[in-house]
N, C-alpha and C positions, 0 to 999 in steps of 0.2 A: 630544499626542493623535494617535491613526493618523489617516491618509487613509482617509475615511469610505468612498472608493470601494472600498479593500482590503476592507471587512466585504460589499458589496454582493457580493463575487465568489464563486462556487459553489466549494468545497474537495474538491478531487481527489484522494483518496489513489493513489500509484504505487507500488505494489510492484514493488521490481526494479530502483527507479529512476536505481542506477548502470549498469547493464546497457547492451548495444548499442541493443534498442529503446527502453529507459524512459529515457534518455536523453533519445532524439528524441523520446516522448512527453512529458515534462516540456518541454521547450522550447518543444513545437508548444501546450500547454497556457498557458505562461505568455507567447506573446504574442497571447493572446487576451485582452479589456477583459472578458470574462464570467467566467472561470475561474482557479482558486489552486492551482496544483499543490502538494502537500504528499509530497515524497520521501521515500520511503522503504527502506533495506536495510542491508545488512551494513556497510556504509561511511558510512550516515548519521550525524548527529548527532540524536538519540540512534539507535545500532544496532539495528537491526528485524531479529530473525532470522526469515524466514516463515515455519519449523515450530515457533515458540514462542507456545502458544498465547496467553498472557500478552501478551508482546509484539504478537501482532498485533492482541487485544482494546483494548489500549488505542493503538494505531496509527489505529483505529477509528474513537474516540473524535472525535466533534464534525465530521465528513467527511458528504458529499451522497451522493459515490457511490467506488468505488476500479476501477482499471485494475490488471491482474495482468501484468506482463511479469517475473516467476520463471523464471529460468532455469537449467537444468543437468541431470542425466542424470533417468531417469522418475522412479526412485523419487522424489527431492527436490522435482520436480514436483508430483508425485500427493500428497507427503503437505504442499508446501507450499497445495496449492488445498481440500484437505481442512479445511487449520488454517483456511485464511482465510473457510471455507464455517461452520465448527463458532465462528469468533469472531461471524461474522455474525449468526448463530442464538440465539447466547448461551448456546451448548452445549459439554460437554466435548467429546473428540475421543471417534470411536465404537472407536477401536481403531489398531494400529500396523501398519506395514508391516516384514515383515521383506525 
């Protein structure tokens, strides 16, 4: 049976989370007794792509609140805070960036 104090801890979803900051944010996150970082990105297990909407719906799933450290040129930006705006919502995506 888990460590009951694991269930009491707040789950963090981190987008980005192999990144330079989500990194340091996943670390500063998991030596805290309150908080459960739940990482997530391209190099995760399972792989989180942020512009999938899919993917970040069920990324989603069963989390408090999520930290966005997505990084890389605007457009991948823009349309990865878009996805993760329109999963939040429980909405399609309003449209594409070219």
């Amino acid at each position: 049976m888990p460590d009951t104090m694991e269930f009491s801890r707040k789950p963090i979803l981190v987008l980005g989370a192999s990144g330079y900051i989500g990194v340091r944010v996943v670390s500063a996150l998991a030596g805290r007794p309150r908080y459960r970082p739940i990482e997530a990105s391209r190099h995760s297990a399972p792989p989180v792509d942020a512009t999938d909407l899919n993917a970040v719906t069920v990324a989603l799933q069963n989390v408090d609140c999520v930290i966005n450290c997505i990084a890389g040129n605007d457009r991948a930006m823009v349309l990865a805070t878009q996805t993760l705006c329109d999963a939040a919502r429980g909405t399609p995506l309003a449209g594409s960036f070219t």
